[in-house]
Backbone as ProteinMPNN parsed JSONL, in Angstrom:
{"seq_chain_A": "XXXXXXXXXXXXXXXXXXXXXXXXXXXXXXXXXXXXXXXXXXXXXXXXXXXXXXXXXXXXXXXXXXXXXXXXXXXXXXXXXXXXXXXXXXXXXXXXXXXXXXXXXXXXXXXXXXXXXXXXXXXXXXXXXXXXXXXX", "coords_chain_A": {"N_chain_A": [[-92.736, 9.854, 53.363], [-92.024, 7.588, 55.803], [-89.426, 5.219, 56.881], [-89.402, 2.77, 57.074], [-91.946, 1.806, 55.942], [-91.757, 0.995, 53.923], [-91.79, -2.578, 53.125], [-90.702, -5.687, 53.536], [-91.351, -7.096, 51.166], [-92.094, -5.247, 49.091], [-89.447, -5.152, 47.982], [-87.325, -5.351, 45.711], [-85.766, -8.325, 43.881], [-83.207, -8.511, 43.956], [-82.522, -6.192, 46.067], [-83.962, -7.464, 48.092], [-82.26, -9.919, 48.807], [-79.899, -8.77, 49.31], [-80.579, -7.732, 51.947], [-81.149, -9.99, 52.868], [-78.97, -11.485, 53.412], [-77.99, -9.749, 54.903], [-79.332, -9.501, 57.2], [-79.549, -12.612, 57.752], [-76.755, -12.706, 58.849], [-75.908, -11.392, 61.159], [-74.56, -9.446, 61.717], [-72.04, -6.973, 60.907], [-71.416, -6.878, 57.283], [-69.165, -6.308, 54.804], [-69.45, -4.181, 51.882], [-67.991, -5.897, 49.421], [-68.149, -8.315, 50.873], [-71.003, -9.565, 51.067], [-71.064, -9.852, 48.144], [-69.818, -11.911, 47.432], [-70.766, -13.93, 49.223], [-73.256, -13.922, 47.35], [-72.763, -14.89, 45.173], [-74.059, -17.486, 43.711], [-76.24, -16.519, 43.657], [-76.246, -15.386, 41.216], [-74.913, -12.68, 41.539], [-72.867, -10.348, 40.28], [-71.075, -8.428, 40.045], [-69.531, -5.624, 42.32], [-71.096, -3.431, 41.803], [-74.081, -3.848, 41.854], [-74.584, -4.691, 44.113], [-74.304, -2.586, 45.718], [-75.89, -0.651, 44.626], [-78.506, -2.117, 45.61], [-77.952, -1.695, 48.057], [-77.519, 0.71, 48.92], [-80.208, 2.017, 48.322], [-81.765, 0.308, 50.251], [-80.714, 1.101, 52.662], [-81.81, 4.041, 52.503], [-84.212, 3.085, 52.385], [-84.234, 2.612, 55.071], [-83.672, -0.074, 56.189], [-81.173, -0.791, 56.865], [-78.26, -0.265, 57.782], [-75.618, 2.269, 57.624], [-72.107, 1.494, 58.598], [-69.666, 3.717, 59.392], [-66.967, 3.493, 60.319], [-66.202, 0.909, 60.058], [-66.704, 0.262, 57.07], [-68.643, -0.999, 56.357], [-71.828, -2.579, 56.387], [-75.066, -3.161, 58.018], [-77.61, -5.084, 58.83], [-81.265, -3.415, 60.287], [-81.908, -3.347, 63.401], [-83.966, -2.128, 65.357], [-87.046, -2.086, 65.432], [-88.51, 0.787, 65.402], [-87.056, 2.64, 64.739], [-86.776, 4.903, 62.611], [-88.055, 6.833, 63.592], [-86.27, 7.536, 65.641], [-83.975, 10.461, 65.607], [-81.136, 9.835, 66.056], [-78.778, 7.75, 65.682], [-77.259, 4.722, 67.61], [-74.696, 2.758, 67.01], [-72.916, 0.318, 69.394], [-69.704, -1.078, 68.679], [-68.187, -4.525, 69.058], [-64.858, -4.812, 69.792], [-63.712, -7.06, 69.312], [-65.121, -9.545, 68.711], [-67.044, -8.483, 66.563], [-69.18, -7.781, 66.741], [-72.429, -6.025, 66.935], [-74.488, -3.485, 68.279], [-77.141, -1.694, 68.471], [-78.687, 1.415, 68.843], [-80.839, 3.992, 70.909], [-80.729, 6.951, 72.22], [-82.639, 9.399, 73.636], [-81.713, 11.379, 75.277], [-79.265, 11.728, 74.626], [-79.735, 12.864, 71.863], [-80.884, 15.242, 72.567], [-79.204, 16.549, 73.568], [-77.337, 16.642, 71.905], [-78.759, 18.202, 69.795], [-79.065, 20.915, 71.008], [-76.207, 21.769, 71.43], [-75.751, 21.442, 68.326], [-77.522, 23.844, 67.935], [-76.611, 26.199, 69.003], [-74.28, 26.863, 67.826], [-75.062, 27.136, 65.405], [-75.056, 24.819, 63.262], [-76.232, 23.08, 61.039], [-77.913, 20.464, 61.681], [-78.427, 17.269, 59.935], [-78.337, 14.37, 59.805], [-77.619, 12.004, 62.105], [-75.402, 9.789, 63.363], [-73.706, 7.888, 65.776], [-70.967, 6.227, 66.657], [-69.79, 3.648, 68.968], [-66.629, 2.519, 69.753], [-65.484, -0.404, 71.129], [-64.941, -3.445, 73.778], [-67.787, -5.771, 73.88], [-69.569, -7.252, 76.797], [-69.354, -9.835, 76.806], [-66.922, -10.112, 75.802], [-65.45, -9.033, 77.389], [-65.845, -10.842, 79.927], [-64.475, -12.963, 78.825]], "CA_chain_A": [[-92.843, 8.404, 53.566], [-91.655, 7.117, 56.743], [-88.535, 4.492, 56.119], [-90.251, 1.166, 57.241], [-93.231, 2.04, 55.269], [-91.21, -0.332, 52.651], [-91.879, -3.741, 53.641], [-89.893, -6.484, 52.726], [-92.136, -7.267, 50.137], [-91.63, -4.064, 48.319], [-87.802, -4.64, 47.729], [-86.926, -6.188, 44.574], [-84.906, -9.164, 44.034], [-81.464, -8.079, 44.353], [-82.631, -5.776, 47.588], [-84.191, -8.565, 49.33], [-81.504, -10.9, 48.868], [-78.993, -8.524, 50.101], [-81.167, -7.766, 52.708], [-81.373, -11.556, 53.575], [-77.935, -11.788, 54.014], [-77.363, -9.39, 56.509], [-80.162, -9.932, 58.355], [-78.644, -13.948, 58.455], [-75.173, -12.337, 59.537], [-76.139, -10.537, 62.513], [-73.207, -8.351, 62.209], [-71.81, -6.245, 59.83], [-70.563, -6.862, 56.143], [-69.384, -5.406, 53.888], [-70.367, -4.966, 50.35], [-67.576, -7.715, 48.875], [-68.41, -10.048, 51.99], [-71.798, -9.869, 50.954], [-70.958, -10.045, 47.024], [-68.756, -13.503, 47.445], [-72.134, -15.014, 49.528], [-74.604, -14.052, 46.731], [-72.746, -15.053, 44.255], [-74.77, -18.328, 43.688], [-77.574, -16.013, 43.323], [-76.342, -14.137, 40.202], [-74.327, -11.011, 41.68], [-71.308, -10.788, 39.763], [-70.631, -7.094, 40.306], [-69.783, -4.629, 43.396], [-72.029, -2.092, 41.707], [-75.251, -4.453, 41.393], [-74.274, -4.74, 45.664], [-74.13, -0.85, 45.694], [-76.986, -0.385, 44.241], [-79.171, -2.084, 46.602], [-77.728, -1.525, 49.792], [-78.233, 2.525, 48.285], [-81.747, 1.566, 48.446], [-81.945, 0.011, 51.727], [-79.853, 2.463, 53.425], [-82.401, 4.678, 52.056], [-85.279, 2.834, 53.203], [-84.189, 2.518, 56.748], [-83.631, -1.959, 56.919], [-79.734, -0.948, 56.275], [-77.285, 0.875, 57.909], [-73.939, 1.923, 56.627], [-71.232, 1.854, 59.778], [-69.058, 4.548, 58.776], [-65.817, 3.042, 60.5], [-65.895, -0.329, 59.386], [-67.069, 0.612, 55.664], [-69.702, -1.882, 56.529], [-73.539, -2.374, 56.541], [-75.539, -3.954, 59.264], [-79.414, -4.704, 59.009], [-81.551, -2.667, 61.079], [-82.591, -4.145, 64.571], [-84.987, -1.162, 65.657], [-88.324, -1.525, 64.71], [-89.17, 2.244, 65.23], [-85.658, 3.412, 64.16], [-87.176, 5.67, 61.682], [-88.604, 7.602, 64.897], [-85.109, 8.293, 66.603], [-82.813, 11.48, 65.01], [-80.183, 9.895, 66.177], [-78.922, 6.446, 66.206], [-76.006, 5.087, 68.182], [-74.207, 2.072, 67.528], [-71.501, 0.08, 69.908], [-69.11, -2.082, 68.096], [-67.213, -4.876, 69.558], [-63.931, -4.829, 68.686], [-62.84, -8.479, 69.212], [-65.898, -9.831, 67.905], [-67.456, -7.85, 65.764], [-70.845, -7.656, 67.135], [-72.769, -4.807, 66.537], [-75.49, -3.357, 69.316], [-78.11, -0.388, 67.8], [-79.676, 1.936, 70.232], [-80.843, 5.157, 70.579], [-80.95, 7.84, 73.281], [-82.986, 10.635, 73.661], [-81.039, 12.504, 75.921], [-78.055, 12.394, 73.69], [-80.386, 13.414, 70.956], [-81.32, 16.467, 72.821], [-77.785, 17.365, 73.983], [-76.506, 17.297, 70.291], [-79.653, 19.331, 69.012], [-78.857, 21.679, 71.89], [-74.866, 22.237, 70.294], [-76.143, 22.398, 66.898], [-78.558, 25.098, 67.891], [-76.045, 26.992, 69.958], [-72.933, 26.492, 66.755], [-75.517, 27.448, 64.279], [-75.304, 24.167, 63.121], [-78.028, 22.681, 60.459], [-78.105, 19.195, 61.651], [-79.026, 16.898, 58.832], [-78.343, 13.223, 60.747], [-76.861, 11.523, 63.648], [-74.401, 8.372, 63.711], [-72.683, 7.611, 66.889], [-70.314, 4.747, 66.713], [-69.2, 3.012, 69.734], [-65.713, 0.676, 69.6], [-64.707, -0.979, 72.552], [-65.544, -4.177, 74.128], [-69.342, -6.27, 74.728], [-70.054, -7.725, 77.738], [-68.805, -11.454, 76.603], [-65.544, -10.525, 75.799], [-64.851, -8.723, 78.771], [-65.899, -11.587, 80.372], [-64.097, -14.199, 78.505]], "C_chain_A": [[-91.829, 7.969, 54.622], [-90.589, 5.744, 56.308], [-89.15, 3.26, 56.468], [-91.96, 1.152, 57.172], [-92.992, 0.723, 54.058], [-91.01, -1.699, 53.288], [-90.899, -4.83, 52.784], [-90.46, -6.944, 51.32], [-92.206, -6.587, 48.753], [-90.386, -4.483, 47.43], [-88.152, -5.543, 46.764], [-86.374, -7.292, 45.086], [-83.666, -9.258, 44.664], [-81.423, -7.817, 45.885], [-83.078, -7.047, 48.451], [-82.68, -9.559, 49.527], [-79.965, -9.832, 49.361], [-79.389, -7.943, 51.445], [-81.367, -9.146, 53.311], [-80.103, -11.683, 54.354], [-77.1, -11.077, 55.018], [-77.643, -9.59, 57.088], [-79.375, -11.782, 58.797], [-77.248, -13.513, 58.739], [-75.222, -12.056, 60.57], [-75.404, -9.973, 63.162], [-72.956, -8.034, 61.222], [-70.968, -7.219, 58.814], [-70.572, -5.765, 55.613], [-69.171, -5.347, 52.013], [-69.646, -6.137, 49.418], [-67.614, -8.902, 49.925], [-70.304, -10.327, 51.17], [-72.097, -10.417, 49.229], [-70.723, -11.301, 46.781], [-70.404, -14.113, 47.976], [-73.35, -14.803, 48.952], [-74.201, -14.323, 45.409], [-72.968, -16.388, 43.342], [-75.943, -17.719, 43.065], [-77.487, -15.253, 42.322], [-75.72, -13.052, 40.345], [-72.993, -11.368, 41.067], [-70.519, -9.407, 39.687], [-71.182, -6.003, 41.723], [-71.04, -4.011, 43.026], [-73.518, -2.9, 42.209], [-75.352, -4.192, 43.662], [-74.597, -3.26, 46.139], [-75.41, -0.398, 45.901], [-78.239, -0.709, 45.12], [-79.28, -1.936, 47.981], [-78.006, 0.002, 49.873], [-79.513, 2.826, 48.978], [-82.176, 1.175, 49.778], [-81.492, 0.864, 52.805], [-81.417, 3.73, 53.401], [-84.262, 4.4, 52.637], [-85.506, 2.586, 54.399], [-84.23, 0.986, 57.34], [-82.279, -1.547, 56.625], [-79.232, 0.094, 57.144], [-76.019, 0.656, 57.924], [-73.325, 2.352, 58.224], [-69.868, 2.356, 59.228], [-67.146, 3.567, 59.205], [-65.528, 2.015, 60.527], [-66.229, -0.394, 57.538], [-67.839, -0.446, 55.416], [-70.834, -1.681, 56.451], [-73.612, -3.479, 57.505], [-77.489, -3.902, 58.809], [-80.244, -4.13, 60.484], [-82.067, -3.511, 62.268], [-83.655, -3.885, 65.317], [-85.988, -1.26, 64.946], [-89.245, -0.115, 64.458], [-87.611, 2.762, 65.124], [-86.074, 4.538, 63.68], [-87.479, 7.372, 62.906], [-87.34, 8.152, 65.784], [-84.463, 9.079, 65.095], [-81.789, 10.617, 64.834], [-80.036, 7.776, 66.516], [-77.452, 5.939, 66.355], [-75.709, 3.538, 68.156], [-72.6, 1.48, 68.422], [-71.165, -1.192, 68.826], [-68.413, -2.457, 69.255], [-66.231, -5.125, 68.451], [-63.042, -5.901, 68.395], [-64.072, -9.457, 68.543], [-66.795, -9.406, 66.868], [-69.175, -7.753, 65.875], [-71.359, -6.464, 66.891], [-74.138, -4.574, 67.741], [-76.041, -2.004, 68.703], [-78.816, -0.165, 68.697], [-79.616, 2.972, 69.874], [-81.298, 6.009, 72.119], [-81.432, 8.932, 73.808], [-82.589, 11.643, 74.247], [-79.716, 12.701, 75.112], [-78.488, 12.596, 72.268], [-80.364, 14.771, 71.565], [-80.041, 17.027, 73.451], [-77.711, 17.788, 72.363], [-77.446, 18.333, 69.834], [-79.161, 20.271, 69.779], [-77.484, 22.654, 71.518], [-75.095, 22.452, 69.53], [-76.718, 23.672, 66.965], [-77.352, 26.274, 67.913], [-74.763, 27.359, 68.89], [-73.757, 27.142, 65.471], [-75.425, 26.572, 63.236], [-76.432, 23.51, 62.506], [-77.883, 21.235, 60.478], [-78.491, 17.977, 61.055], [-79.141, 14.817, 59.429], [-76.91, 12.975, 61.075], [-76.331, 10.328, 63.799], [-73.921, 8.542, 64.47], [-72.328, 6.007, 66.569], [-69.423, 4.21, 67.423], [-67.685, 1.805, 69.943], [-65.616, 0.43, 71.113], [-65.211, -2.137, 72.618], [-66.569, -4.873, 74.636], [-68.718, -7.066, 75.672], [-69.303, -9.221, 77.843], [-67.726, -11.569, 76.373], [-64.925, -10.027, 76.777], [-64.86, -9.963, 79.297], [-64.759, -12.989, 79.865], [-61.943, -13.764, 78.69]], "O_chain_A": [[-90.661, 8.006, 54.235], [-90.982, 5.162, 55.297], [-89.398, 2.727, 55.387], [-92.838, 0.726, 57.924], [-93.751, -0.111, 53.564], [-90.009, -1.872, 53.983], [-90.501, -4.712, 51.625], [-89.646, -7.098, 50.41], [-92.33, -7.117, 47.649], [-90.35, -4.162, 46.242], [-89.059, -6.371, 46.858], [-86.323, -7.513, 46.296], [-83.255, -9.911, 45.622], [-80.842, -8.474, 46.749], [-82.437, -7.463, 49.417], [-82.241, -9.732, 50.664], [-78.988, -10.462, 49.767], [-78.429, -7.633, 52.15], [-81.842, -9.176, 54.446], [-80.034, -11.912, 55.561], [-76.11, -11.402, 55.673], [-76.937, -9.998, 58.01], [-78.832, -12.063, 59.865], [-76.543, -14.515, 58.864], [-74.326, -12.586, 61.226], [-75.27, -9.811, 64.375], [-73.505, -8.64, 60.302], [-70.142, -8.059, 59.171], [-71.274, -4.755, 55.654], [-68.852, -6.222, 51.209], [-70.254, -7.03, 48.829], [-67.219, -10.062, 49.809], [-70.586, -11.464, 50.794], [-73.033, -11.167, 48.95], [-71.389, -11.875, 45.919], [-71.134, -14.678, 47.162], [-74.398, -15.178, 49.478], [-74.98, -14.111, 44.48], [-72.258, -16.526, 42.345], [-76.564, -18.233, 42.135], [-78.357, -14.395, 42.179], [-75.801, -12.255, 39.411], [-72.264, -12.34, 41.27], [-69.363, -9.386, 39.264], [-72.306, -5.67, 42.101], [-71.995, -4.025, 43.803], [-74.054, -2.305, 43.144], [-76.221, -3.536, 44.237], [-75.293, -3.116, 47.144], [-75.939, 0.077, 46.906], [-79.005, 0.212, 45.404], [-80.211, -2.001, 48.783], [-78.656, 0.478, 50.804], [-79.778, 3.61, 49.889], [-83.021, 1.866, 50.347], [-82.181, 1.174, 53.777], [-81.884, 4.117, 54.472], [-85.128, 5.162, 53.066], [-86.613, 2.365, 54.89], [-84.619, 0.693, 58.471], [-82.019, -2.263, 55.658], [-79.748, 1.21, 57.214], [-75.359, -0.368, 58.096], [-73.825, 3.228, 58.929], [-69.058, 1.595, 58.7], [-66.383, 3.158, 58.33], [-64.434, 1.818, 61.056], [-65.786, -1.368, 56.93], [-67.801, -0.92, 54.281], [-71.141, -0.49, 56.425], [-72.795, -4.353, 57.798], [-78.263, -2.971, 58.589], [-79.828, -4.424, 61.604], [-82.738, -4.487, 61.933], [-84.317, -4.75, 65.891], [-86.049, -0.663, 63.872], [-90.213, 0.08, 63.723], [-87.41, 3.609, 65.995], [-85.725, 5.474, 64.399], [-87.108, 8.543, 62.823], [-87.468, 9.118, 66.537], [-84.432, 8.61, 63.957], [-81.368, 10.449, 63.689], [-80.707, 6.95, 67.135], [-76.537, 6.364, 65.651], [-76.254, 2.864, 69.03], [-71.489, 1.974, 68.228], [-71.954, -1.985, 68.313], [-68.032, -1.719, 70.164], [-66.289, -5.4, 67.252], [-62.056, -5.921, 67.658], [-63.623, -10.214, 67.682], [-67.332, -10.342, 66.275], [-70.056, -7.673, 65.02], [-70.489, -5.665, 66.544], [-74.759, -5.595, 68.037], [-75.164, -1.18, 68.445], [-79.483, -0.965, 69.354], [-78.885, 3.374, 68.97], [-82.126, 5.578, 72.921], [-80.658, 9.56, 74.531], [-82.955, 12.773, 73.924], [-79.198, 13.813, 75.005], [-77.601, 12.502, 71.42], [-79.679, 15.557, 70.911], [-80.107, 18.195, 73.836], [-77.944, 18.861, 71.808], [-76.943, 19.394, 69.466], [-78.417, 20.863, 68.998], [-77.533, 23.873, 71.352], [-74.933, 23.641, 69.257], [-76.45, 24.542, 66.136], [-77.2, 27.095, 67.009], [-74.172, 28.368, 69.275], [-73.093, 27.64, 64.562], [-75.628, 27.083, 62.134], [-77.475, 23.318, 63.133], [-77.727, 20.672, 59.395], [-79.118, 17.361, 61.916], [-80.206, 14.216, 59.294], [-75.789, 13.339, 60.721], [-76.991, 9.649, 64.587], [-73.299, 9.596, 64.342], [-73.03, 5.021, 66.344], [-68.286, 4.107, 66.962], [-67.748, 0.604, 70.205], [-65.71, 1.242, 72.033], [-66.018, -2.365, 71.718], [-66.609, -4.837, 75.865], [-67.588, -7.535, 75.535], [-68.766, -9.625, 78.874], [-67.155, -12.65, 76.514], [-63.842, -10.504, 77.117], [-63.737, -10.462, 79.212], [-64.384, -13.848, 80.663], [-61.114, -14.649, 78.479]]}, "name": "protein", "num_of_chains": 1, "seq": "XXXXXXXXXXXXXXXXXXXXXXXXXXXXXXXXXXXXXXXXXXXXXXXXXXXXXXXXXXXXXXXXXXXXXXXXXXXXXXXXXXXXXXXXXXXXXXXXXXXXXXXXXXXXXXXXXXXXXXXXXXXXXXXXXXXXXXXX"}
């Protein structure tokens, strides 16, 4: 099953609604930023937060950004379709940019091969500065 086979529709309660609130963030939280702004809606525990971002992660509308201990909703509509997926962080605003590269897909497969390497997946995570804060 392909990961955006699960439509929003699919997700439960909980998942959608922490799925809402990243998607309205349009930058990373993380799971007590998103706990504190659903807690109107009933969340009264990390785990319950855990639990569906698990799930989403899992279904491919979520991804966990390893060096902020954050999640971000997915921006790629064929995500599922890249190995490898590469985001830049800014590091004065906290923006988040998701892309993917096929040539630095096929380099890394190329090292794994060559390392004996069993490749299982691919995070790249960009810090430095976007475009607007250079500018500003």
């Amino acid at each position: 099953m392909t990961a955006h086979s699960h439509h929003r529709s699919d997700l439960t309660r909980n998942q959608a609604l922490v799925y809402g609130a990243l998607s309205d963030a349009g930058g990373p939280l993380t799971a007590y930023t998103i706990l504190d702004r659903l807690r109107d809606d009933g969340f009264r525990a990390p785990l319950q937060v855990y639990r569906a971002l698990d799930k989403l992660v899992e279904f491919g509308l979520v991804h966990r950004l390893e060096s902020l201990n954050a999640f971000v909703a997915c921006r790629h509509p064929d995500c599922e379709e890249h190995e490898t997926i590469a985001f830049a962080i800014c590091e004065k605003c906290g923006g988040v940019i998701e892309f993917a590269d096929d040539r630095i897909t096929a380099n890394l497969k190329a090292w794994a091969k060559q390392e004996g390497f069993a490749l299982a997946k691919t995070t790249i995570e960009l810090r430095g500065l976007c475009r607007a804060c250079q500018a500003a």
